[in-house]
C-alpha positions as CSV (number, residue, x, y, z in Angstrom):
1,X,157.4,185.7,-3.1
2,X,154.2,184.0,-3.5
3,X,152.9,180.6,-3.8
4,X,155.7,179.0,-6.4
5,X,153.2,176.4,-6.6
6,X,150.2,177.9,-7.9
7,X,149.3,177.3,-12.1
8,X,149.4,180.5,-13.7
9,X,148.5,181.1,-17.4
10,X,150.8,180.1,-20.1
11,X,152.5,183.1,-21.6
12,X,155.3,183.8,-23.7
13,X,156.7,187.2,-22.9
14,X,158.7,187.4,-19.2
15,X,160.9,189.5,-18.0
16,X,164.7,189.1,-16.9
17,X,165.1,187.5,-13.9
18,X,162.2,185.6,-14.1
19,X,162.1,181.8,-13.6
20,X,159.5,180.0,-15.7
21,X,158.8,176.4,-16.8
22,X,157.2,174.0,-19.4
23,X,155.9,170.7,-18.2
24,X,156.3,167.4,-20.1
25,X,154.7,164.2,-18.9
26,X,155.5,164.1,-15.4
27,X,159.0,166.2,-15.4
28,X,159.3,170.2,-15.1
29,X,161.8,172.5,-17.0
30,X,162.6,175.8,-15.7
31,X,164.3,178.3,-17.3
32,X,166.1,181.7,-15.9
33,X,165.6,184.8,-18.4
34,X,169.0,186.6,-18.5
35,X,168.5,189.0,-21.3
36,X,166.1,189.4,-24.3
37,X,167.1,190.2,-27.8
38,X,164.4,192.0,-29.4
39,X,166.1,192.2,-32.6
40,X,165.8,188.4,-32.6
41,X,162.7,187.5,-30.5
42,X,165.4,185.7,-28.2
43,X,165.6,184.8,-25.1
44,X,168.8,184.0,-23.4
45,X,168.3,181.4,-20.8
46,X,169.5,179.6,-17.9
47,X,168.5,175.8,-17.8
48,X,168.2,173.7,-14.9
49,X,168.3,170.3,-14.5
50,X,164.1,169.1,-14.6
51,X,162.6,168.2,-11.5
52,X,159.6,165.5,-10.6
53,X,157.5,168.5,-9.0
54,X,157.6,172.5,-8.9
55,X,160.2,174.1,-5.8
56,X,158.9,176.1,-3.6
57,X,160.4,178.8,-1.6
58,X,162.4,177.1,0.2
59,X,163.7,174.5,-3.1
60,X,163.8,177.1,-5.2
61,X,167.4,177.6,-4.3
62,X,168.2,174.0,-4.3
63,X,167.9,173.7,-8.3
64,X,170.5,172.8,-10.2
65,X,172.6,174.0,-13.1
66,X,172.0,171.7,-16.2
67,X,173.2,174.6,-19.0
68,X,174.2,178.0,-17.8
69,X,173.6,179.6,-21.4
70,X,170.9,178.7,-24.3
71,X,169.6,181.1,-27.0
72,X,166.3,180.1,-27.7
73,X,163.5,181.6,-29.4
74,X,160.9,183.2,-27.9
75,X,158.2,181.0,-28.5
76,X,160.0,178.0,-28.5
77,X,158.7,177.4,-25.1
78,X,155.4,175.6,-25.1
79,X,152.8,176.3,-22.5
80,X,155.6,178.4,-20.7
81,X,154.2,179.7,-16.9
82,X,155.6,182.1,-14.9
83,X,156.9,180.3,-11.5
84,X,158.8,183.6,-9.6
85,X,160.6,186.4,-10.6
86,X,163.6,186.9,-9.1
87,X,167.3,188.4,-9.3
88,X,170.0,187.8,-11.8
89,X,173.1,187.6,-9.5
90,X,176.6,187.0,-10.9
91,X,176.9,183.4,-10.9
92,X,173.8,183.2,-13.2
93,X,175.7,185.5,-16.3
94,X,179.3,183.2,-16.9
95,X,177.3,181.4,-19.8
96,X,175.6,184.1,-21.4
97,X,178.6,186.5,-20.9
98,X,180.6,183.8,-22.5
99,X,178.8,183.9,-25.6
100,X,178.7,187.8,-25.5
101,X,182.4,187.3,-25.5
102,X,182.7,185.0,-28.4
103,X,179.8,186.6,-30.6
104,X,180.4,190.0,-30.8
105,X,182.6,192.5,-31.1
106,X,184.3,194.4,-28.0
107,X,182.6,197.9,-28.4
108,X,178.9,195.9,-28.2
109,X,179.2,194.4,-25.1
110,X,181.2,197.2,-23.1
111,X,178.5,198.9,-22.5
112,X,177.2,196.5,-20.9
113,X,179.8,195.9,-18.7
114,X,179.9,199.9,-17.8
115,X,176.1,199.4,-16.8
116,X,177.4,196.5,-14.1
117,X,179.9,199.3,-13.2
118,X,177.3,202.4,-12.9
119,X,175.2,200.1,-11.1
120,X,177.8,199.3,-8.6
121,X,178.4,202.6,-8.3
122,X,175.1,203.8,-7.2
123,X,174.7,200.9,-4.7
124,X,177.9,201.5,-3.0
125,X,176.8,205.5,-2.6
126,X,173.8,203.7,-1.1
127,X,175.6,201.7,1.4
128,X,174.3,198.3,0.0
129,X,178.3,196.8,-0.2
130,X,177.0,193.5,-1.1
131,X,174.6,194.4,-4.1
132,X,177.2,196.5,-5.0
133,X,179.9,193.5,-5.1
134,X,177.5,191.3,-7.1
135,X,176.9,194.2,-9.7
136,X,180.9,195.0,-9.6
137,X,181.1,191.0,-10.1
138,X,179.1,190.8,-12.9
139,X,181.5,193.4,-14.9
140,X,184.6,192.0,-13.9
141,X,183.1,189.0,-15.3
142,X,181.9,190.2,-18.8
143,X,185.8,192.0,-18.9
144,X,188.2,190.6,-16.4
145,X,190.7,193.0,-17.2
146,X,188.3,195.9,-15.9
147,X,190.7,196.7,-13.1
148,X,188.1,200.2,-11.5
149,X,185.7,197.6,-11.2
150,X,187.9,194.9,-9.3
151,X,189.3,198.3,-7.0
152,X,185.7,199.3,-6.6
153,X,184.3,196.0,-5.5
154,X,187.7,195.4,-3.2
155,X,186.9,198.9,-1.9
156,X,183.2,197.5,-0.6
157,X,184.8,194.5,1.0
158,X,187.1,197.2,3.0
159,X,183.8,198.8,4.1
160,X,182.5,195.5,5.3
161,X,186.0,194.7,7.2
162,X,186.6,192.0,4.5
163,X,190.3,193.3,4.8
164,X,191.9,189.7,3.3
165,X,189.4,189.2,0.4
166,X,189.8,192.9,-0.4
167,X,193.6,192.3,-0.5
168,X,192.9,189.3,-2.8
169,X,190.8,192.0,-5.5
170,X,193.5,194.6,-5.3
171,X,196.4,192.2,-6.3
172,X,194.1,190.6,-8.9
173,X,194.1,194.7,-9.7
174,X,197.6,194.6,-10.0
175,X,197.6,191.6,-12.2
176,X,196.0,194.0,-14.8
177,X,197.8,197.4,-13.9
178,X,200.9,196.4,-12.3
179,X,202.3,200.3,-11.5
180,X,198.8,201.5,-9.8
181,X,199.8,203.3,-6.7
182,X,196.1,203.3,-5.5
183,X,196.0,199.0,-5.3
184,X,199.4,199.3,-3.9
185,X,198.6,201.5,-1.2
186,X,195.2,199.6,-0.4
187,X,196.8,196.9,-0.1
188,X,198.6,198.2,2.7
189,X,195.9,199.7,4.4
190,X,194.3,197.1,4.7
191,X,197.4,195.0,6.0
192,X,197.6,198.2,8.4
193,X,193.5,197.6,9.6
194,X,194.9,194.2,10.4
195,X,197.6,195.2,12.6
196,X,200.2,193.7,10.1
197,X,202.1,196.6,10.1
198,X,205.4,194.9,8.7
199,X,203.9,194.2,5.8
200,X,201.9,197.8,5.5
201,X,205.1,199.3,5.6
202,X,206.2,197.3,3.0
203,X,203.3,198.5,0.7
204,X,203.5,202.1,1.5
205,X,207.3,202.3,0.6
206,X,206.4,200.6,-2.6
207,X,203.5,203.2,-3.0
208,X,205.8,205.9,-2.2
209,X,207.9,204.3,-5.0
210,X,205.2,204.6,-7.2
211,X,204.0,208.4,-6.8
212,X,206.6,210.1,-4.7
213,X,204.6,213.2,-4.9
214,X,201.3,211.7,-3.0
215,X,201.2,212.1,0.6
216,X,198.9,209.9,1.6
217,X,201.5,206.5,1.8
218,X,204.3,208.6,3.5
219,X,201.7,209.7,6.1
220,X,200.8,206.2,6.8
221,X,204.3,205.1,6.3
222,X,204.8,207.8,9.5
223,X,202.4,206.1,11.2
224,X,203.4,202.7,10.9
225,X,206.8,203.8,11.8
226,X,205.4,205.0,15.1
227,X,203.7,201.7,16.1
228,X,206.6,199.9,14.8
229,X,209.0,202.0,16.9
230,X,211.0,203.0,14.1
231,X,209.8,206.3,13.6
């Protein structure tokens, strides 16, 4: 990141992700781009509270919330300058994806929502579980009743050893699709990676419950069995 500090030239296109500002008097007012609407010359913004004097990298993070969602017009921004690009995470979409919500209709905004989902896809091929959770996050977010995306982003937290916040995510799962075998199972290995194995068993008779016909559960119901002595 360079030099927050330094005065660049005032422009008025930026791209998502970037942080910006407009000065007034003696008080800054930064803005996060989350998403442009071309159709509209919009920007959807992040405000934060203003500050006496620019962050730098170290403040940066420190800013604070003031509005998490504003439609604004492009060049409603006077004298806007580019302070640091940077990455939309999660946290920073609950406003905008709230309006998504209450603005349009279903079919516009899923697609967006299976972009979170591809993305978290191709990150978790890549290994990089906690990108992946963020970009799982921000789907679950948009639709919290995307259940792949709450078994994929519990998934990642298995492959970080997260077993208890992973268990969390796949009853959330359930929540949404009470009768899925997969969570159900999970759940149990997980609680069997933890040396539970009461409860494990528990899950992988209800699994077996389920789907009868997968083997997976009854082979770690045998298992479990064996450590518990009741094999």
């Amino acid at each position: 990141m360079s030099n927050l500090n330094e005065q660049a030239a005032s422009q008025s296109y930026f791209s998502e992700g970037d942080i910006f500002y407009t000065q007034d008097h003696k008080q800054y007012y930064l803005y996060k781009l989350l998403a442009f609407d071309k159709d509209f010359d919009c920007y959807h913004v992040l405000r934060y509270e203003p500050v006496n004097a620019l962050p730098n990298n170290e403040t940066l993070s420190d800013l604070e919330v003031q509005v998490y969602h504003s439609p604004i017009d492009r060049n409603g921004f006077k004298d806007a300058k580019l302070l640091t690009a940077s990455k939309i995470v999660a946290d920073d979409l609950i406003g905008y994806h709230e309006y998504l919500r209450g603005t349009q209709d279903p079919e516009e905004y899923i697609p967006i929502a299976t972009g979170y989902y591809q993305a978290g896809y191709t990150l978790t091929d890549e290994k990089k579980y906690y990108e992946a959770i963020d970009a799982y996050s921000k789907a679950i977010d948009l639709i919290p009743t995307f259940y792949e995306a709450i078994d994929n982003m519990a998934f990642c937290k298995m492959d970080l050893g997260l077993w208890a916040d992973a268990i969390e995510d796949f009853q959330e799962s359930l929540e949404v699709s009470p009768n899925s075998m997969l969570a159900v199972f999970s759940i149990g290995e997980c609680y069997f990676k933890m040396g539970d194995y009461r409860k494990a068993k528990e899950q992988f008779e209800q699994a077996i419950d389920i789907d009868p016909t997968h083997q997976l559960p009854r082979d770690f119901l045998n298992k479990v069995n064996i450590l518990l002595g009741e094999a």
